[in-house]
PyMOL CGO cylinders between C-alpha atoms (Angstrom):
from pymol import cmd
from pymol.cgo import CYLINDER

trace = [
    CYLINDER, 10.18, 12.23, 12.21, 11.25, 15.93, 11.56, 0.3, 1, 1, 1, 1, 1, 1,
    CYLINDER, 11.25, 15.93, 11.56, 8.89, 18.17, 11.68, 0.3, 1, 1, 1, 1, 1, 1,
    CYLINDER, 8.89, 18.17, 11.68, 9.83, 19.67, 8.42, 0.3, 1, 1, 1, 1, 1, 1,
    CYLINDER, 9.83, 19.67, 8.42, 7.60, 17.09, 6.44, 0.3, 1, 1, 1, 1, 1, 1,
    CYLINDER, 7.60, 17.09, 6.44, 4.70, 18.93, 4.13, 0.3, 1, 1, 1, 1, 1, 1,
    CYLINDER, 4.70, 18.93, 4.13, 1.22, 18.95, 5.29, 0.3, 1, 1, 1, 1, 1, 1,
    CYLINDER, 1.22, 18.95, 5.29, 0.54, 16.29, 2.52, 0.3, 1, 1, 1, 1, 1, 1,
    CYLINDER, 0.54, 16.29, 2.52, 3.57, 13.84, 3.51, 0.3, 1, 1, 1, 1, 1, 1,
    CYLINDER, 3.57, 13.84, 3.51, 2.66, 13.81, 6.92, 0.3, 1, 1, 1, 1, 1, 1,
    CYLINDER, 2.66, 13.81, 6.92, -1.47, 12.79, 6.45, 0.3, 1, 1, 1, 1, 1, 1,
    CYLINDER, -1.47, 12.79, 6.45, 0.66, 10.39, 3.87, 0.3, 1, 1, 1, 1, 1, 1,
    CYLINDER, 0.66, 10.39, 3.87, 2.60, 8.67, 6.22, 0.3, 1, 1, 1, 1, 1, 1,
    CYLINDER, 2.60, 8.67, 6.22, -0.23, 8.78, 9.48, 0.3, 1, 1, 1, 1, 1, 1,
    CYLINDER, -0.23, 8.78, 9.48, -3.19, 8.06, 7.22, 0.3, 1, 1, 1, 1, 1, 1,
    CYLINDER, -3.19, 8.06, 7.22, -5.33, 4.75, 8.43, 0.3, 1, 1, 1, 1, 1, 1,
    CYLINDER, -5.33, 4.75, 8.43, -7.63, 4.96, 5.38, 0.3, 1, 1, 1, 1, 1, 1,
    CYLINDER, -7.63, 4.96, 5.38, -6.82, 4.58, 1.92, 0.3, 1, 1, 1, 1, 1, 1,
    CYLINDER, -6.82, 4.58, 1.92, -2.86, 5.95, 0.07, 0.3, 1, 1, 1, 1, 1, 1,
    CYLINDER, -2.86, 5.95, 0.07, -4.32, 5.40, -3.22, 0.3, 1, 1, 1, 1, 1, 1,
    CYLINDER, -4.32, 5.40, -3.22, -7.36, 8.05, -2.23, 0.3, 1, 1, 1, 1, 1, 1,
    CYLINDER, -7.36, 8.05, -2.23, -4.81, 10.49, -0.75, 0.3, 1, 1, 1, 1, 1, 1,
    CYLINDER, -4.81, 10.49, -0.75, -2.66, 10.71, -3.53, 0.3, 1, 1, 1, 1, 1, 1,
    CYLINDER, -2.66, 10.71, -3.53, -5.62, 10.89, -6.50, 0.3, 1, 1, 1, 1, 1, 1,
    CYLINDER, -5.62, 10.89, -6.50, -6.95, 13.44, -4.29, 0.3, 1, 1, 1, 1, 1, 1,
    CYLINDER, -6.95, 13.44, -4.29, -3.11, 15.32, -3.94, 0.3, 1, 1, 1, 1, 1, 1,
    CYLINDER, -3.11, 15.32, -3.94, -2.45, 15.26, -7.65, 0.3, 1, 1, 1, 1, 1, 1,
    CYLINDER, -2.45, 15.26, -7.65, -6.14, 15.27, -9.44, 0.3, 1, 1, 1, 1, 1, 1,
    CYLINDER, -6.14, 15.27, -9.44, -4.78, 12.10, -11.49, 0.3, 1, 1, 1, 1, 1, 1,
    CYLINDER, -4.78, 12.10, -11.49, -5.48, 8.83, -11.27, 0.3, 1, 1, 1, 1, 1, 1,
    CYLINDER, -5.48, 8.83, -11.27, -2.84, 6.03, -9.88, 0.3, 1, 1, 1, 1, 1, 1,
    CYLINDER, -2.84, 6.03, -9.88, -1.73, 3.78, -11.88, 0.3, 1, 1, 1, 1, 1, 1,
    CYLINDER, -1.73, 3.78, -11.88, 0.13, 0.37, -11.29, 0.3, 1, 1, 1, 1, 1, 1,
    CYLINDER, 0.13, 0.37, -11.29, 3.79, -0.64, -12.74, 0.3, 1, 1, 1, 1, 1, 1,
    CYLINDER, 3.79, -0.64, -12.74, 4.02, -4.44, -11.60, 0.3, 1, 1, 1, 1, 1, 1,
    CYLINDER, 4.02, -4.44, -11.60, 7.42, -5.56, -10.45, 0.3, 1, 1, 1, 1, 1, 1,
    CYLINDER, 7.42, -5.56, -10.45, 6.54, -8.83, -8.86, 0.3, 1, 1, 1, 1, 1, 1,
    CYLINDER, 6.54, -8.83, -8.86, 2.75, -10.26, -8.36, 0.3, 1, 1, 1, 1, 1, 1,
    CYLINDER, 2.75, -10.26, -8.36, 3.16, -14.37, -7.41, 0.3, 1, 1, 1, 1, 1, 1,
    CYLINDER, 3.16, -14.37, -7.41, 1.16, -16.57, -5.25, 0.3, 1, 1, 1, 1, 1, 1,
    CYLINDER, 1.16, -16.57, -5.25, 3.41, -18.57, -3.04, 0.3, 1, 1, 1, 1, 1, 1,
    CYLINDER, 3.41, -18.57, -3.04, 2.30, -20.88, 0.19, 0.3, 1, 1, 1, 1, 1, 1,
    CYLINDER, 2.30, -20.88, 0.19, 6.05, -21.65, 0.75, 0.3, 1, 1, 1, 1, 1, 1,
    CYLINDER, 6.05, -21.65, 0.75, 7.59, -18.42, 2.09, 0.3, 1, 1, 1, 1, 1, 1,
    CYLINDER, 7.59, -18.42, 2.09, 7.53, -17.16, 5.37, 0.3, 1, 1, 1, 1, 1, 1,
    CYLINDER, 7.53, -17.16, 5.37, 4.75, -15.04, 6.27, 0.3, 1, 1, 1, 1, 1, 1,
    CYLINDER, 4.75, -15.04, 6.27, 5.04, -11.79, 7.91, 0.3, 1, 1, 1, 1, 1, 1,
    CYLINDER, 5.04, -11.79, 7.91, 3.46, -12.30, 11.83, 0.3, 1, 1, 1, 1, 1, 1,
    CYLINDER, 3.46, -12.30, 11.83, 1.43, -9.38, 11.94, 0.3, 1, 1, 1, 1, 1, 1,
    CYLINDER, 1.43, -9.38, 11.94, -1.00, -11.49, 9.32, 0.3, 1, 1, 1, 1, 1, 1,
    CYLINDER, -1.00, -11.49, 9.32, -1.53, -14.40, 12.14, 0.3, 1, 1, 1, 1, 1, 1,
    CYLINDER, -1.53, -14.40, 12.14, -1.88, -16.79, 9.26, 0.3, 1, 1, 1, 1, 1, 1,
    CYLINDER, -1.88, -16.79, 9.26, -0.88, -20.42, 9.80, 0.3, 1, 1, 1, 1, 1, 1,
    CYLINDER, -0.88, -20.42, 9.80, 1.98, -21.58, 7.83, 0.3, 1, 1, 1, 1, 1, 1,
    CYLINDER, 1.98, -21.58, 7.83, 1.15, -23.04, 4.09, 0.3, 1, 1, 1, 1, 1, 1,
    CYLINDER, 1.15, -23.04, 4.09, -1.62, -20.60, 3.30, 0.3, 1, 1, 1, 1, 1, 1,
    CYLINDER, -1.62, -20.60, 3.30, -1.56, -19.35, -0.18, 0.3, 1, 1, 1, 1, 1, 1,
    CYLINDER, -1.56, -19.35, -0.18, 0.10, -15.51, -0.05, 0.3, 1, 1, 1, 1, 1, 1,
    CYLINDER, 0.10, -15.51, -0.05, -0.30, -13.30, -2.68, 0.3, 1, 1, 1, 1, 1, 1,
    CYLINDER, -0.30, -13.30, -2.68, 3.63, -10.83, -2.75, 0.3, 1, 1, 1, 1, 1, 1,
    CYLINDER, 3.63, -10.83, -2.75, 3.48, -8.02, -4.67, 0.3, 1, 1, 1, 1, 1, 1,
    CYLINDER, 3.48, -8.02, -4.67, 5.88, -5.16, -5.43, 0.3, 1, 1, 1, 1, 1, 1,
    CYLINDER, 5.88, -5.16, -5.43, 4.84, -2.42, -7.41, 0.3, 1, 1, 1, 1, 1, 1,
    CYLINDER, 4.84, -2.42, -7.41, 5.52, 1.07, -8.18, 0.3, 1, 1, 1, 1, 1, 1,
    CYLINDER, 5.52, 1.07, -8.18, 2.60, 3.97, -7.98, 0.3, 1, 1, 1, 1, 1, 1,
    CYLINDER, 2.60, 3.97, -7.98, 2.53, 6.14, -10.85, 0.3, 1, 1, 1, 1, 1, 1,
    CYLINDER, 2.53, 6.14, -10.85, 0.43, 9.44, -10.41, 0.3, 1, 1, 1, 1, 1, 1,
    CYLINDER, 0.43, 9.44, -10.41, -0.02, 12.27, -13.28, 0.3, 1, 1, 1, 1, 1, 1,
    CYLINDER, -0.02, 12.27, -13.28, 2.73, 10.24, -15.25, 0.3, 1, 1, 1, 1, 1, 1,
    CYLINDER, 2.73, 10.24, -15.25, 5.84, 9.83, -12.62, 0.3, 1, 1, 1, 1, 1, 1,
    CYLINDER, 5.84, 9.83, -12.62, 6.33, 7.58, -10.10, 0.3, 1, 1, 1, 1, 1, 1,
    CYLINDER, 6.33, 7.58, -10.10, 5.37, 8.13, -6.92, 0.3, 1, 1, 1, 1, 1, 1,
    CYLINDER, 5.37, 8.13, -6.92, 5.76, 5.58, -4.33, 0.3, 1, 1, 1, 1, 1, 1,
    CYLINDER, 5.76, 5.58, -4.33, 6.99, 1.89, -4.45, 0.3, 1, 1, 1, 1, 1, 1,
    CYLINDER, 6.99, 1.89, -4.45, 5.42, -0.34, -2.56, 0.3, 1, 1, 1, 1, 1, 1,
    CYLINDER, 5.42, -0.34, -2.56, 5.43, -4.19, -0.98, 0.3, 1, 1, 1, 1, 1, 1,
    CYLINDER, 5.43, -4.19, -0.98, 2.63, -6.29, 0.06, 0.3, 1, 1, 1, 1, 1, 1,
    CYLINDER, 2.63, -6.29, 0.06, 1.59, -9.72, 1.13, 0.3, 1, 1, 1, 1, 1, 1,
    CYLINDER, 1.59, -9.72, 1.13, -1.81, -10.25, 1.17, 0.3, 1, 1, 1, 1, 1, 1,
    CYLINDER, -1.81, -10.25, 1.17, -3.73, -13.40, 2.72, 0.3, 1, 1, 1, 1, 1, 1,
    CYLINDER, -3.73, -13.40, 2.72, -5.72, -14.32, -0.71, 0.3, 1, 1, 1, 1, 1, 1,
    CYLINDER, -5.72, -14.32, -0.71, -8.09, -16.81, 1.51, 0.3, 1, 1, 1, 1, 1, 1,
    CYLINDER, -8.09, -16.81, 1.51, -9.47, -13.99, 3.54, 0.3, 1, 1, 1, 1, 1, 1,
    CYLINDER, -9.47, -13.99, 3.54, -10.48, -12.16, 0.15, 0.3, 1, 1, 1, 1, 1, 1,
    CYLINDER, -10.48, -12.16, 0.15, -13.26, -12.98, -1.42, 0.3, 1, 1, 1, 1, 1, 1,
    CYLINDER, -13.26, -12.98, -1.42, -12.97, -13.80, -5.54, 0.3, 1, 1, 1, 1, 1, 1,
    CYLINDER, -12.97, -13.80, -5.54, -13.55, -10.62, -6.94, 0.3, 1, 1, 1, 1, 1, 1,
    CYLINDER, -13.55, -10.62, -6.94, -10.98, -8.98, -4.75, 0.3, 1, 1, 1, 1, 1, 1,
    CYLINDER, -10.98, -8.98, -4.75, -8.75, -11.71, -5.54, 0.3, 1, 1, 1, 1, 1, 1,
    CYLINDER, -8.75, -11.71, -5.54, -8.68, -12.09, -9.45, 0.3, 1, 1, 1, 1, 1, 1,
    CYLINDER, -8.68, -12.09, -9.45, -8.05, -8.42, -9.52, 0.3, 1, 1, 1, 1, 1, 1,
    CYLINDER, -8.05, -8.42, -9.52, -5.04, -8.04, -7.36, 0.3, 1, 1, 1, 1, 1, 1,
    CYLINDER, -5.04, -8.04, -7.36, -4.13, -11.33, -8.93, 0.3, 1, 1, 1, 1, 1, 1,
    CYLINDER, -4.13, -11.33, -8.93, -4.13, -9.40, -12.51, 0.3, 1, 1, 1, 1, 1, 1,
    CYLINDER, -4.13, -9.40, -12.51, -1.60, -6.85, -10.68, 0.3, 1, 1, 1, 1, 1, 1,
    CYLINDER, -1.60, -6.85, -10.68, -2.60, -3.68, -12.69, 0.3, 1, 1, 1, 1, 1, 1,
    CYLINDER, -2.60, -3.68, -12.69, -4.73, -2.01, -10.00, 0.3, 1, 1, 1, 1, 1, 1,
    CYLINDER, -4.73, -2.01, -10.00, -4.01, -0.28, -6.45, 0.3, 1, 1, 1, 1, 1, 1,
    CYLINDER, -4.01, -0.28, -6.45, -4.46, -2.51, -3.41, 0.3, 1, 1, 1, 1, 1, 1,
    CYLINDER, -4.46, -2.51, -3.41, -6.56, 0.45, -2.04, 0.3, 1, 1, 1, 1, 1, 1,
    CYLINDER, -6.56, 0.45, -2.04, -9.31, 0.97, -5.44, 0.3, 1, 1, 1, 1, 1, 1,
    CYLINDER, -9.31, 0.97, -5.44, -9.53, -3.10, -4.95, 0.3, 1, 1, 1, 1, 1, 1,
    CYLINDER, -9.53, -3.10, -4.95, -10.28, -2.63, -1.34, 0.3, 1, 1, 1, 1, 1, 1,
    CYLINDER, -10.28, -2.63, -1.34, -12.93, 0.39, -1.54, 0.3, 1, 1, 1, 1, 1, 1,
    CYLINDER, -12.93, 0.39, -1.54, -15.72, -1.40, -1.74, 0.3, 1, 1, 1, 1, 1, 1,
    CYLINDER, -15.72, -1.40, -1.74, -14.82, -3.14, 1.83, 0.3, 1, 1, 1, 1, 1, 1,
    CYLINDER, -14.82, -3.14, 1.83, -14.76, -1.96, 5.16, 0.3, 1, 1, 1, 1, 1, 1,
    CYLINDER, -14.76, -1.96, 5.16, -11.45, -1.74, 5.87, 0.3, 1, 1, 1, 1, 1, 1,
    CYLINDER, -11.45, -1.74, 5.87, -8.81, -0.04, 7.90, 0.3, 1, 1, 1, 1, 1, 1,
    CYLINDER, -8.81, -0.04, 7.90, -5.07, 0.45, 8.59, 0.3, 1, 1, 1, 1, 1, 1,
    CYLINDER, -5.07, 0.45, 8.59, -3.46, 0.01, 11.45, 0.3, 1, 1, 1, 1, 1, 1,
    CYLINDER, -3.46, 0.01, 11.45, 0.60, 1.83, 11.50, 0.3, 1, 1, 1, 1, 1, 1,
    CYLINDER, 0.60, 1.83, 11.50, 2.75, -0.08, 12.34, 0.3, 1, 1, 1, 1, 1, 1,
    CYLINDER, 2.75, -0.08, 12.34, 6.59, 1.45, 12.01, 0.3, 1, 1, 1, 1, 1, 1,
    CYLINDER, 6.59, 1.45, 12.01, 7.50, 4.50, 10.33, 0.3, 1, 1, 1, 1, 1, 1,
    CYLINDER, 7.50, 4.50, 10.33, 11.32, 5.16, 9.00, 0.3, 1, 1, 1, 1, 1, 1,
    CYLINDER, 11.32, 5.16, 9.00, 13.65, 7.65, 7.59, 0.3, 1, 1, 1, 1, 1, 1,
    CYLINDER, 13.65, 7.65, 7.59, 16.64, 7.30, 5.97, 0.3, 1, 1, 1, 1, 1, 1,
    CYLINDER, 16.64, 7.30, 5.97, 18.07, 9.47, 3.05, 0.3, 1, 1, 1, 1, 1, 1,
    CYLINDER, 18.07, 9.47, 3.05, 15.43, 11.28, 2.00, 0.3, 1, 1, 1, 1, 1, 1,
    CYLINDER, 15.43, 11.28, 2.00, 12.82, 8.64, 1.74, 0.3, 1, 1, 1, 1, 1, 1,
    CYLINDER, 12.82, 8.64, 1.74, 9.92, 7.40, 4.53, 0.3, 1, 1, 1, 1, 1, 1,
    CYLINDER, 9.92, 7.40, 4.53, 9.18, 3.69, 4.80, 0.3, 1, 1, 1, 1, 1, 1,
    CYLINDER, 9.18, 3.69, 4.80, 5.96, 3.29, 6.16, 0.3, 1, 1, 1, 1, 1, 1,
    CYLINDER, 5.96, 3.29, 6.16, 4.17, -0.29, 7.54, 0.3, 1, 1, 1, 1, 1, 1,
    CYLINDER, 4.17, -0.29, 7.54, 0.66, -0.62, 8.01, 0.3, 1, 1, 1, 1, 1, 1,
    CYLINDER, 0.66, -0.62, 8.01, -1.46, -3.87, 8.24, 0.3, 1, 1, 1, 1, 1, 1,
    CYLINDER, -1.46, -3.87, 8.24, -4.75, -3.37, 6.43, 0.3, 1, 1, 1, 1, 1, 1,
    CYLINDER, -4.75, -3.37, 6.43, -7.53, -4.90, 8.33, 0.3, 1, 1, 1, 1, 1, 1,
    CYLINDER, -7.53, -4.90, 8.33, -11.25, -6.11, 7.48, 0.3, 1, 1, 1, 1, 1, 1,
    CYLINDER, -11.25, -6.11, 7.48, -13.79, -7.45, 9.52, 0.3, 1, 1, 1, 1, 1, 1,
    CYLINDER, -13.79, -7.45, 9.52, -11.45, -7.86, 11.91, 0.3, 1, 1, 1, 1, 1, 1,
    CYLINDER, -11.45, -7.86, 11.91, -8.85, -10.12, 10.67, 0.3, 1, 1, 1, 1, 1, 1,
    CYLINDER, -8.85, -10.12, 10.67, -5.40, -9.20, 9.29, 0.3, 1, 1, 1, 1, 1, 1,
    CYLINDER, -5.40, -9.20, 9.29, -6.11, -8.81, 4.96, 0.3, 1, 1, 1, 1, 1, 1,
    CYLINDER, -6.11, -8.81, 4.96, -2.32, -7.38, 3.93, 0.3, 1, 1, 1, 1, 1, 1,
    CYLINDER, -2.32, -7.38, 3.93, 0.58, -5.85, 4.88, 0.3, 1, 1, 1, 1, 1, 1,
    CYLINDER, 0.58, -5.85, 4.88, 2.13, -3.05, 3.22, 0.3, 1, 1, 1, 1, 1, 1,
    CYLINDER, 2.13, -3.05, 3.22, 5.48, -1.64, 2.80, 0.3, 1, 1, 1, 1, 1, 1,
    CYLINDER, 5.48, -1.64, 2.80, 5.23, 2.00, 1.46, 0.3, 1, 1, 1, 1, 1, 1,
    CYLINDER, 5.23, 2.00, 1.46, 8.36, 3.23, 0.62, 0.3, 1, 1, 1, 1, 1, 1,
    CYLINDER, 8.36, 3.23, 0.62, 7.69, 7.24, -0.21, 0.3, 1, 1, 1, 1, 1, 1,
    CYLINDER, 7.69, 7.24, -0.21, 10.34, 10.08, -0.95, 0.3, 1, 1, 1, 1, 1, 1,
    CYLINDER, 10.34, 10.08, -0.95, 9.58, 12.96, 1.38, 0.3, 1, 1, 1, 1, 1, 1,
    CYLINDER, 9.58, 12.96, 1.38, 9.68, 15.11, -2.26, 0.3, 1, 1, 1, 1, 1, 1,
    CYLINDER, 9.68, 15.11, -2.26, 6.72, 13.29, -3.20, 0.3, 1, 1, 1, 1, 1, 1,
    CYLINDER, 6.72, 13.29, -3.20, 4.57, 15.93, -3.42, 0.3, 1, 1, 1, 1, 1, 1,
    CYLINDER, 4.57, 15.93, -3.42, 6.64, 18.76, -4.77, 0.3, 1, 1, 1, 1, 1, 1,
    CYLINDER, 6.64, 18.76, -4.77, 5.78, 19.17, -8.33, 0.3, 1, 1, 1, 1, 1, 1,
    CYLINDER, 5.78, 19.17, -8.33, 2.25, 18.30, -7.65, 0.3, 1, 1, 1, 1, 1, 1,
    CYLINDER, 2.25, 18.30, -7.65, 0.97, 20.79, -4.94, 0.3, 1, 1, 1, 1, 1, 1,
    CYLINDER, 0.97, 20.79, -4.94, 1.83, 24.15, -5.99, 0.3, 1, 1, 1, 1, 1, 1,
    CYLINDER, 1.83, 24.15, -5.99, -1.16, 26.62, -5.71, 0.3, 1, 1, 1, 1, 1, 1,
]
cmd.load_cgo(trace, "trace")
């Protein structure tokens, strides 16, 4: 990773708590969801790093973050809905809030797993993790411009 990046991008890409936090803390503005896809499916293969068995309902979602009214970072999860309890589920089943406002209220934590560049733009994987089993795993994909307009003093 060149060491270029902002200050911002970098606690971006390393962070093991919370992106939604981050960036309402970066730009003073909430985040909002844009759903792109938000299905339940037991059918598709599962990534590995959730150790779930196969044929255990997944909630896939693909979304774009919206902060101070411009996109800021599109994102893919699949989240093991079983693990959840119903509360957590029936929101991230609505598909209109951040994975990370849902989680607040549990003890969670992310754990990096892969970090990539290519033209411009980080891709960043991270399995969340609560009380000690796998809950998600995310697919951040953020442009290393990200927090240009947002940041200026």
């Amino acid at each position: 990773m060149p060491t270029l990046l902002s200050a911002p991008v970098r606690m971006l890409l390393r962070t093991d708590g919370s992106v939604t936090s981050l960036l309402e803390a970066a730009f003073d503005a909430p985040v909002e969801v844009e759903p792109v896809a938000n299905f339940v499916d037991h059918r598709l293969p599962t990534p590995v790093e959730l150790d779930l068995e196969p044929g255990r309902p997944v909630l896939w979602r693909h979304v774009v973050l919206h902060v101070a009214g411009r996109p800021a970072l599109r994102a893919s999860s699949v989240l093991a809905l079983d693990r959840l309890d119903t509360r957590a589920c029936t929101r991230l089943l609505d598909g209109i809030e951040p994975i990370g406002r849902i989680l607040a209220r549990l003890e969670t934590r992310r754990e990096l797993l892969a970090i990539t560049e290519e033209d411009g733009e980080y891709e960043r994987i991270s399995r969340i993790i609560g009380a000690g089993r796998p809950l998600a795993v995310v697919t951040e994909r953020i442009p290393a411009s990200i927090f240009d307009a947002c940041c200026e003093p």
